[in-house]
N, C-alpha and C positions, 0 to 999 in steps of 0.2 A: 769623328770627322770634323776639320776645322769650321766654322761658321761664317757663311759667308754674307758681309753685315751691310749689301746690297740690295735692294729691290731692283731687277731691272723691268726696262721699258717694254724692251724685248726678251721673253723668258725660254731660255736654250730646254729644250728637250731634257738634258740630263738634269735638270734642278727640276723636274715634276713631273707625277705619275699620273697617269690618265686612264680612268676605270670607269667600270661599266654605272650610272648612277641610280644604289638601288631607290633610293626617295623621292625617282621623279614618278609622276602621277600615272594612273593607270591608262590616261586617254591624253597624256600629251603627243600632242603632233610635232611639235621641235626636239626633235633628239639632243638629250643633253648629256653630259658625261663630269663625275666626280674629278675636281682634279686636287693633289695633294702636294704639297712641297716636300720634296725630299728631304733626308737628313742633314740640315750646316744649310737649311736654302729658308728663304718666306718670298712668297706672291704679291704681298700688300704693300705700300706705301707705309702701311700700321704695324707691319709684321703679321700680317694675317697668314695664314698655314693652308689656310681653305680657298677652293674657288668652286665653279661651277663652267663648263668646259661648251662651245659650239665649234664644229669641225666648217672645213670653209665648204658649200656648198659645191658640189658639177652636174649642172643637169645631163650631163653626158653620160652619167655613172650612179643616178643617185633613183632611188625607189620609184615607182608610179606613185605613193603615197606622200612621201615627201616631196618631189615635184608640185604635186598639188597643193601643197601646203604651201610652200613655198610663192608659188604663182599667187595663189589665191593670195595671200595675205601680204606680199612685197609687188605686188602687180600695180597696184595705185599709185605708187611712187613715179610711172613711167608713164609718159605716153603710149609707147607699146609696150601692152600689158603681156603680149605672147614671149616668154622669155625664150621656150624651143627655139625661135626664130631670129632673134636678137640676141647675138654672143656677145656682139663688141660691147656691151653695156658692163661685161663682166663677167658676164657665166653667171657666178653665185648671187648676182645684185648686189657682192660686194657689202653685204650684209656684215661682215668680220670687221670692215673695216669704216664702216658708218658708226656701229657702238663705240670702236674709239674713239673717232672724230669726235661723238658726243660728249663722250668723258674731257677727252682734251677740251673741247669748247667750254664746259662748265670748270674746269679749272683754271682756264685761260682769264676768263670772266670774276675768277675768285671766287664762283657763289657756290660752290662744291656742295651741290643737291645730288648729284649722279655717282650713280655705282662707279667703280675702277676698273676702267675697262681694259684689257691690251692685249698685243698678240701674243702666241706662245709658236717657239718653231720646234716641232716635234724631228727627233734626230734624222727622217727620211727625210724633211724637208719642207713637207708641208704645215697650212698654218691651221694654229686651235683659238678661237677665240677664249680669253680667260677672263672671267666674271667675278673679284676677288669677294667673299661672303662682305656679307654688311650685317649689321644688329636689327635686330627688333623682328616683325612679322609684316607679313604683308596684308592691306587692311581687310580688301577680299582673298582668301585664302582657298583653295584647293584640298582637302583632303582625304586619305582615303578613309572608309568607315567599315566596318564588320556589322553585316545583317543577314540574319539567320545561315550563318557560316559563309554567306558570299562576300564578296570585297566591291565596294561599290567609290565613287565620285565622292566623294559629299562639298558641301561650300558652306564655309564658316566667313561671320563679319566680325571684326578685329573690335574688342569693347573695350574700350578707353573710358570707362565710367570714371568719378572721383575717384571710387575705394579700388579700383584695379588702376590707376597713374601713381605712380610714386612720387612726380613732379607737384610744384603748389596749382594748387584750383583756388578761385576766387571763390568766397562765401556766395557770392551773388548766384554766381552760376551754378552751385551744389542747390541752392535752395530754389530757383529756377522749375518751376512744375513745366513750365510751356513747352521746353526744352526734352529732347528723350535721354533718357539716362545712359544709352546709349553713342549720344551724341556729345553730351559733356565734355567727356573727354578730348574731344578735338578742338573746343575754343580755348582750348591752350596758346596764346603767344605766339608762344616756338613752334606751334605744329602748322598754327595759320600760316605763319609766316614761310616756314618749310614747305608747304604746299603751294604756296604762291609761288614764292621763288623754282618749284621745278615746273609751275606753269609757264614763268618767265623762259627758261633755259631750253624746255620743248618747243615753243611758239616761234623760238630763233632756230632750232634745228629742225624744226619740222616733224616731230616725230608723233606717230599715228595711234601709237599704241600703247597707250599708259593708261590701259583698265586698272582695276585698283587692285590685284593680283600684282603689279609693279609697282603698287607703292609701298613701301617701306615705311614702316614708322618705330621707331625706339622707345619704348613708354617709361623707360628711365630717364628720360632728358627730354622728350618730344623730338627728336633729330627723323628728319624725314629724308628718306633716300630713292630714286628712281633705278629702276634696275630692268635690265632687258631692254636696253638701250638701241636696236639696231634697224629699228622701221623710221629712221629720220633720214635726213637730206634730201627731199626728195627732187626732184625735175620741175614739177606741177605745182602753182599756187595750193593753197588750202582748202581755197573756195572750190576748185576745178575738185579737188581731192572728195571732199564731203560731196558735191554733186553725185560723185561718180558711184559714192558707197554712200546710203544715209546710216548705214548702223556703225558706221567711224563715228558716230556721235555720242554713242555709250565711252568711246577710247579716247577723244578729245576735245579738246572747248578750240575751236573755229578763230573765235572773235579772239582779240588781245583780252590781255590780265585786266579783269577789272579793277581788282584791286593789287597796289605794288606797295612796297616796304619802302621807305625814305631810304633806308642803309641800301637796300639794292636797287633803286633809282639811279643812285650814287655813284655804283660800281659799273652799272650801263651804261652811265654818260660819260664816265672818264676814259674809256675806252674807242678811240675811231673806228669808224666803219672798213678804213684801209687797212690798219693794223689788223681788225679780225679776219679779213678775208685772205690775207696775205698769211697768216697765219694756220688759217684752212689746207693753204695749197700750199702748205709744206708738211703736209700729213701724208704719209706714203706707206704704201704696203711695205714690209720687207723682203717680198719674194720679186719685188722690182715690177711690179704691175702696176703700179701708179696708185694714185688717189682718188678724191672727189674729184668729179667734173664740173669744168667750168659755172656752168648754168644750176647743178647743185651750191657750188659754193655762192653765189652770185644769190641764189633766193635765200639763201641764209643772211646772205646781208644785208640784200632788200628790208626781209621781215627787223632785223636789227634797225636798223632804218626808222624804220614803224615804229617802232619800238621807242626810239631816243626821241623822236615825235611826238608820240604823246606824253611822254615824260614832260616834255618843253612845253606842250600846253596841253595839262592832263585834263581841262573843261572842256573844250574843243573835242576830246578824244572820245571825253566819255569813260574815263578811267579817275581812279582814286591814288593819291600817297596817302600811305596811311602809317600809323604804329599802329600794328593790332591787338587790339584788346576784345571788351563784349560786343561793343559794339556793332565793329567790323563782324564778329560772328555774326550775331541775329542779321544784318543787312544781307551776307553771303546767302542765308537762309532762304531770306525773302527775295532774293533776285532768283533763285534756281525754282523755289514758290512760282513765282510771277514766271518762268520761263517755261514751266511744268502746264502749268495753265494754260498759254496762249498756246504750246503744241497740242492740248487736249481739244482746244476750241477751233487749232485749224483740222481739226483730225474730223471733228465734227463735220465741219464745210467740204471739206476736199473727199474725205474717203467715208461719209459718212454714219460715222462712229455715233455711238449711243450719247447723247449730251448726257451733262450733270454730273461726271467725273472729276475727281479731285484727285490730290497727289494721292489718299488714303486708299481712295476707291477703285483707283485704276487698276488694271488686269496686270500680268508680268508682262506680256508683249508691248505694252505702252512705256516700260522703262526701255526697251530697247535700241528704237528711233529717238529715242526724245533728247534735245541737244540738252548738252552738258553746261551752263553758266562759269562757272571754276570746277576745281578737282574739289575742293569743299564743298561744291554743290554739288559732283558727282557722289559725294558720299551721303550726302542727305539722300539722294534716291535712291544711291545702294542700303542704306539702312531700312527706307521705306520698303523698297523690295526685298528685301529680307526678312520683314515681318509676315509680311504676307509668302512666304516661299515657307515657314517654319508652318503655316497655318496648314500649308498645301502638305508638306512633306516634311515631319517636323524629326527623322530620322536621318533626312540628309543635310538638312539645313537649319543651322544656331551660330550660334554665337562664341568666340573664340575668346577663354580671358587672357589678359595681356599678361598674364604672369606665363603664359607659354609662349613667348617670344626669347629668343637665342642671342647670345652676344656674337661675336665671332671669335674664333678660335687665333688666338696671337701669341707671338714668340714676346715674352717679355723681355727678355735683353736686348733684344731688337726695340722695341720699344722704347726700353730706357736710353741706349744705345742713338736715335732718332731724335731723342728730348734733348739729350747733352750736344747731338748736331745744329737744333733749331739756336741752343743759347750761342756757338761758335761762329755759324751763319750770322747771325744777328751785331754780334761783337765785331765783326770783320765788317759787315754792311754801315755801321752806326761808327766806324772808327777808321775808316780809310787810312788814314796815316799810319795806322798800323801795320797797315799790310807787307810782307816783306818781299816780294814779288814788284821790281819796279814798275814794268809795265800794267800792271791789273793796278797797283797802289796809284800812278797816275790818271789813268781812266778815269778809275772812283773820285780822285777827289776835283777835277775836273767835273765831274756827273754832280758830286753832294754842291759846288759851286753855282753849277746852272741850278740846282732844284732849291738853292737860295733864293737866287734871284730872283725864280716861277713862284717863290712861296710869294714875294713880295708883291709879284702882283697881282697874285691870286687875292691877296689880303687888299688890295686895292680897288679889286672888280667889286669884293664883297661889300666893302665900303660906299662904293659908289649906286651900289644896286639897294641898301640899306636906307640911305641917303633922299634916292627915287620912291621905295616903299612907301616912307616916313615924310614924304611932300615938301623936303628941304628947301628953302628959297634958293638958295643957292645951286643945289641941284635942280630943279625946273627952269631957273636960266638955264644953266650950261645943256640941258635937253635940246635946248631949241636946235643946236645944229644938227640933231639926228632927226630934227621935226617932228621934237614934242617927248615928253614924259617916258610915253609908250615904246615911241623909236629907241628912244636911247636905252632905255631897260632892254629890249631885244637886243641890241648893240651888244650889251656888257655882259649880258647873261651868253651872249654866243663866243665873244671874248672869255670868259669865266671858263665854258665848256672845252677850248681848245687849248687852255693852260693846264685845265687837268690831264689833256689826255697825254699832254709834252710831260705831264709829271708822274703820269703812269710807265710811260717807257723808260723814264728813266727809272724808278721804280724797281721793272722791271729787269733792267742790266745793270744795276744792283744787287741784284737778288744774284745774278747769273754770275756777278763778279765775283760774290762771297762764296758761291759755293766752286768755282774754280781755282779760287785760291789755297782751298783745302787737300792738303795730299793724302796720296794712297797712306802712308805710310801713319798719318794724323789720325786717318780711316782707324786704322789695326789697333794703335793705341786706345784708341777712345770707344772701340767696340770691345777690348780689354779690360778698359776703367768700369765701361757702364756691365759686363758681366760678373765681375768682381763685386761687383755694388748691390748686383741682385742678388748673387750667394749669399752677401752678408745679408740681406734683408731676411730671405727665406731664412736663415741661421737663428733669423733676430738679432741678431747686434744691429745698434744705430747707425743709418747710413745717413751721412750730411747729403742734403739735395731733394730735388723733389722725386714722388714718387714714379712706379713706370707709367706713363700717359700712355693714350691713346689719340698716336701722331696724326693719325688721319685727319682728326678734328681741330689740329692746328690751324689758327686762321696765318702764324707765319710764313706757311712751306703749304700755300692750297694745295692739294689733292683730291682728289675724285673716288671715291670706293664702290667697290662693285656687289655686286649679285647677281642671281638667278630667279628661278621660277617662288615660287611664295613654297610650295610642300617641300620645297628642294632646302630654304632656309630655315625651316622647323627644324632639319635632321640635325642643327648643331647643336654641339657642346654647349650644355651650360656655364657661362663665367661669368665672375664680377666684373662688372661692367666700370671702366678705368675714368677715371677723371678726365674732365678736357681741357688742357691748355689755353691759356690766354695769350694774348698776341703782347707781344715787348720782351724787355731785355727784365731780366730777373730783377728783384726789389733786395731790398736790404737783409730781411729773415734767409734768402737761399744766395745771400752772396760767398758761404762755402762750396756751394754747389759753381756759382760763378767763377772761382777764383779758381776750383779744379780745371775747369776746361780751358782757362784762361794760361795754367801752368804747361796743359799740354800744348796749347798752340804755339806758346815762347820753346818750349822742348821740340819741336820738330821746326823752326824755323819759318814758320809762317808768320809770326807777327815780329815787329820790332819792338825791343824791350824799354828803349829810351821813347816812346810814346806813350804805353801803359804806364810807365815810373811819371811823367808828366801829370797824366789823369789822374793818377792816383794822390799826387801829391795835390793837386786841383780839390780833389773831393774830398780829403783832409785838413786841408783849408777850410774849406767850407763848410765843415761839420763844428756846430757850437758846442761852447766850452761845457765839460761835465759839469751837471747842476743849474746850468743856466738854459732857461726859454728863451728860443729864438722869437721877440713878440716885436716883429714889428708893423706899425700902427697902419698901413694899407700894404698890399703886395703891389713891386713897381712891373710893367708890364717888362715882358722876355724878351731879347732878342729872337733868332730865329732858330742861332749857336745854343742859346744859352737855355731853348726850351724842350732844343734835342737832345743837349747835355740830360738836364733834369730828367726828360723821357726815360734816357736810355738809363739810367740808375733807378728810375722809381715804379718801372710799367710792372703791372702783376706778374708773377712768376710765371714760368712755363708750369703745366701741373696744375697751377690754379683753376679750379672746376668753376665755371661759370653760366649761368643760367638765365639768360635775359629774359623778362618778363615782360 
């Protein structure tokens, strides 16, 4: 059967099979269902094969048991929590299509911490939610155990020690006595930083339920992923929300991110609060039942709001930018420390609990109310509570090595096939005048025009704001007109922020131009080229190019990956885990890899060939003479042309694995 080298948004019934799923847990209350990609088909973004399946709710047809579930645990999202009685809200609470909403918001945003969510229309008509697999484990896991021939719960905590991470640990931290060895492993960089960021991306959608059974972590790279996505957007502040249940406090942290990433600052502020909301409410069922509700999308925005607020004065807020390193760990520590504390000592006052409890001492029941600081500091008390749960019952509850976490199962020519789409995307974005399509060719270079100009005064604001930092004479005059130093730095920094975000949409339809300019027919080709390339590989013969990545983790083409329950993501296939792509246009070692895709796009009439023959003759030029060092005595500063030029020939390869520390 031919292969069809699409992922879609919407996944038609005949591309996926949907079975009964045997590795969900013995006491799960959310029915869930295996789903598989047919033959010639993939679910993922990555080319993933695998999902994990939720059918749309009807309380009009659905169990006394699942009803309850349902209510109980989506009820807090509502004023009226009686769903029997409140149809118009949706029947299902709409649950199928809040997990999207989330995926799409975290992709929208670029900061692709969240599973891949979307709907599936099963051939009667109705919708299946699909939850595409993601890597790694989840940190609290579920699973089941064998004790004296009966089949029991168990709950395993995910050990990311030194010697179970594959990724670099600092010497500091391996030698670290204060630290449990079991917690090591998380002040990893990429794991802090992972965990923040889906603190970030829940705290805008609202979502109630990311106990750590939903977090994902990949112990070959630290890539943290949120999965089970579908208790967000709610109606109800947050505050109103935790009143209503205090044991939402074990599933989430209340207050903003204490601690945020400078790169994902970044990505917050570039982005309007119009743009995202607008972008909300074009999220729509496919069964033509509409979307979010106003007053849902509207507190997403608000909390975004909040959000780009404290970014702008993170002292005021009470939040950190940070690059995380040890630091930031031990501090995370000591804030969930100190937050552990004062609910022990109000516990004391209020419900008059036993004084003299500590994090070590406390009972399991006192993890349960107790608010959460960050998701890193929910793991500090799920670790703490796990020590003491192995003490209680040391057959149900240990500890999980990280060498039993799962990749996901992916179509590698799809993959390759994806890798060779990001370099043609990119060629077509970074080269407007290529384009052979007059109308898209104009747009773009009208769009790469304006995003000149924005650069320039982008590089103006920063100047002027540098200038103010740096107590320039000259800059404290020209202050005075905004009334002083302070005024004018708030001026330019709020200037600064609405330049980005003019530079993000355009960005944006760019991105949309490149990939409408590519035809069906470019498609077939170049899922031909990239299958061809994988035979040879698997043959062994040398394939020019880089190898099959794993697209998801492109930062080019953000996407969102999904999952399921944590026992549900143990049941995959073991695979080697693929390299991850770096962002830019291929470098000089994979410019055979460049020059194939480059041939297909001139072979189907997408690019013009007297533009390429220009560049090309441009960057021939420019390359010095054999034998002679290009030395000269300072670099002169770049144009704006001349530094996108260089980009676009020198950024790391796609394929390039990269690991920020």
């Amino acid at each position: 059967m031919p292969h069809t080298f699409e992922a879609k948004a919407i996944v038609p019934g005949r591309e996926f099979n949907l079975s009964e799923n045997e590795d969900a847990g013995i006491q799960q209350a959310s029915k869930t269902y295996s789903v598989k990609a047919e033959d010639g088909h993939v679910l993922g973004s990555g080319g993933e094969l695998k999902a994990f399946g939720k059918l749309s709710f009807n309380p009009r047809t659905a169990s006394i048991t699942e009803s309850i579930f349902i209510a109980n645990t989506s009820g807090v999202l509502f004023e009226n929590r009686d769903m029997d009685s409140n149809y118009e809200i949706g029947g299902s609470r709409n649950l199928l299509l809040r997990a999207v909403a989330s995926s799409q918001l975290d992709q929208f945003l670029e900061i692709n911490v969240l599973a891949e969510e979307k709907f599936g229309r099963q051939e009667d008509g109705s919708l299946v939610g699909i939850s595409v697999q993601v890597d790694g484990a989840g940190v609290g896991s579920k699973m089941t155990v064998e004790i004296d021939g009966a089949t029991h719960e168990g709950h395993r905590f995910l050990s990311l020690t030194p010697e179970d991470a594959t990724f670099e640990m600092s010497e500091e931290l391996k030698m670290d006595d204060r630290i449990s060895d079991h917690l090591k492993g998380y002040a990893h960089p990429s794991i802090q930083k992972g965990l923040s960021d889906l603190e970030v991306v829940d705290y805008i959608s609202g979502q109630i339920d990311r106990h750590l059974g939903n977090v994902f972590i990949n112990p070959e790279n630290g890539q943290v992923k949120g999965i089970d996505n579908d208790l967000a957007f709610p109606a109800r502040s947050r505050d109103e929300i935790l009143k209503s249940d205090a044991q939402l406090n074990s599933k989430m942290v209340g207050s903003l991110p204490k601690m945020i990433s400078n790169e994902t600052a970044e990505k917050i502020m570039k982005v309007s609060p119009e743009a995202l909301g607008k972008h909300l409410a074009s999220l729509q069922r496919p069964d033509g039942k509409g979307g979010l509700k106003p007053q849902e999308i509207q507190g997403a925005v608000i909390r975004f709001q909040e959000l780009q607020a404290a970014i702008k004065n993170p002292r005021n807020a009470g939040i950190e930018l940070v690059n995380f390193d040890e630091k930031t760990f031990r501090k995370a520590i000591e804030q969930q420390q100190k937050s552990f504390k004062n609910y022990l000592d109000q516990a004391v006052r209020t419900r008059g609990a036993i004084p003299g409890r500590t994090l070590e001492t406390a009972s399991l029941t006192d993890f349960t109310d107790a608010p959460r600081s960050s998701y890193l500091g929910s793991i500090v008390l799920e670790e703490t509570k796990k020590k003491l749960s192995i003490k209680q019952d040391p057959e149900l509850n240990g500890y999980r090595p990280a060498n039993t976490a799962r990749a996901a199962q992916r179509d590698p020519v799809y993959a390759e096939y994806a890798a060779k789409m990001q370099v043609a995307q990119r060629m077509l974005k970074g080269n407007p005048g290529a384009i052979e399509n007059p109308v898209l060719r104009d747009e773009a270079k009208v769009l790469k025009d304006q995003k000149a100009q924005l650069e320039i005064k982008l590089a103006e604001y920063d100047k002027r704001l540098d200038e103010l930092d740096h107590h320039s004479a000259g800059a404290m005059l020209k202050s005075l007109r905004y009334g002083g130093p302070s005024g004018a730095h708030d001026a330019f920094a709020d200037k600064k922020i609405a330049v980005q975000q003019q530079l993000s949409e355009i960005e944006r339809r760019l991105d949309q131009i490149a990939v409408e300019a590519i035809t069906d027919d470019f498609k077939a080709g170049l899922f031909e080229h990239s299958a061809n390339a994988v035979a040879q590989r698997q043959e062994g013969a040398p394939v020019m190019g880089v190898d099959a990545p794993a697209i998801q983790q492109a930062a080019a083409v953000p996407v969102a990956m999904g999952a399921p329950a944590p026992v549900q993501q143990a049941a995959a296939v073991q695979q080697p885990q693929p390299a991850i792509p770096a962002p830019g246009v291929v470098d000089q070692p994979h410019l055979e890899h460049h020059e194939s895709v480059r041939d297909l796009l001139r072979a189907n009439g997408i690019v013009r060939n007297s533009h390429f023959v220009r560049e090309d003759q441009a960057l021939k030029a420019a390359e010095p003479a054999p034998g002679k060092a290009n030395l000269s005595k300072a670099p002169k500063k770049l144009s704006v042309g001349e530094a996108a030029h260089l980009d676009k020939h020198h950024a790391p390869a796609a394929g390039e694995h990269h690991l920020h520390h």
